[in-house]
N, C-alpha and C positions, 0 to 999 in steps of 0.2 A: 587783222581786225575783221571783223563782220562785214561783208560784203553779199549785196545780191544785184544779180546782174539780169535785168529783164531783156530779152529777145525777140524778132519777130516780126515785130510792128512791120507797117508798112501803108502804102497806098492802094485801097483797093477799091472794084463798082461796088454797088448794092449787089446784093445777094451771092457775093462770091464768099470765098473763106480765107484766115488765118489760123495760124497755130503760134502761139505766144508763149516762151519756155523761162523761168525764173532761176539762175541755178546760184545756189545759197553757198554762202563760207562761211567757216568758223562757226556756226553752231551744230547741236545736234537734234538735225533736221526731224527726225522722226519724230520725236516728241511734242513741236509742235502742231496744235491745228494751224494751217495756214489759207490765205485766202486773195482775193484777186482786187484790188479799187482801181478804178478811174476820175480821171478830171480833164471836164471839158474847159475851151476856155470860157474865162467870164464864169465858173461853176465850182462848188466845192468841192472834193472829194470825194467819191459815194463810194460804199460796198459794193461789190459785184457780182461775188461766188465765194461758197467757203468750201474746205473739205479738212473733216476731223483729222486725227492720227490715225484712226483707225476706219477713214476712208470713206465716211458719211459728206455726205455735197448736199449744199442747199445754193439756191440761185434768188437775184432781184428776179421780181417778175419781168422789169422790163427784158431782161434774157433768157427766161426760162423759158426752154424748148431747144434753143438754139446755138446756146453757149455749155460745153462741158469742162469744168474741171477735174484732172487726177493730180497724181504726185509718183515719183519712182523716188523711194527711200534708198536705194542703193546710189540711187546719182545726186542724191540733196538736192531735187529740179522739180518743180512744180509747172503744171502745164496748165494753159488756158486754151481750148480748141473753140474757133467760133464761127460760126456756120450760117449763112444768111444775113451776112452785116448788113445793115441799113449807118443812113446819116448818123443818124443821133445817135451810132455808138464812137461814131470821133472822137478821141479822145487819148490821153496819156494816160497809158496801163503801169499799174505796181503792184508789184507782190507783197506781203504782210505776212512774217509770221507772229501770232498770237498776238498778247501786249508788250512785244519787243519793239522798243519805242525805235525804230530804224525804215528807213526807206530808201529803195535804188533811186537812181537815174530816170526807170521808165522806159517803154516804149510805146512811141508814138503809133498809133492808126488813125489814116483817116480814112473816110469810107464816102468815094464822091464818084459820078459821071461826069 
C-alpha cells in the first residue's frame, strides 16, 4: 500500500539546521507535485513548501529564504533542507503528494535553547 515515511526531525538551537527526507511507496513518484506541511501543537495544519514535477518551489513566507525544497525522482524521496530554524517552526513535518488523500507518521522538530 502506499506508504511515506518522513525522516530527520530532531531536536535542535535557533539557528542551526535540519534536513528532513520523505521517501514514498507504491506510487509514481514523479508525476506528482509534491509538498512539505506542518503542525504545531494546539495549530492546524499549514502549508510549507511545494515543488512541481517538473521542479518549480514555492515557499510560506514564514520560510522563505531559509527553508529549501527538492525531490530525487529516482529515489521516490523528497527533501526539506532548513536552515536557520527559529521556535516557531516547532512542529510535526509531513510530506503530501498532490490530492492524494494520504499522510505519514511525520517528523517531529522542535527548535529550543
Amino acid at each position: 500500500q502506499v506508504q511515506f515515511v518522513e525522516s530527520g526531525g530532531g531536536l535542535v538551537q535557533p539557528g542551526e539546521s535540519l534536513r528532513l527526507s520523505c521517501k514514498t511507496s507504491k506510487i509514481s513518484f514523479n508525476i506528482y507535485n509534491m509538498a512539505w506541511y506542518r503542525q504545531a501543537p494546539g495549530k492546524q495544519r499549514e502549508w510549507v513548501a511545494g515543488i512541481t514535477r517538473g521542479g518549480n518551489t514555492n515557499y510560506a513566507e514564514s520560510v522563505k529564504g531559509r527553508f529549501s525544497i527538492s525531490r530525487d525522482n529516482a529515489k521516490n524521496t523528497l527533501y526539506l533542507q532548513m536552515n536557520s530554524l527559529k521556535p516557531e517552526d516547532t512542529a510535526v513535518y509531513y510530506c503530501k503528494a498532490g490530492a492524494l488523500d494520504y499522510w505519514g507518521q511525520g517528523t517531529q522538530v522542535t527548535v529550543s535553547s
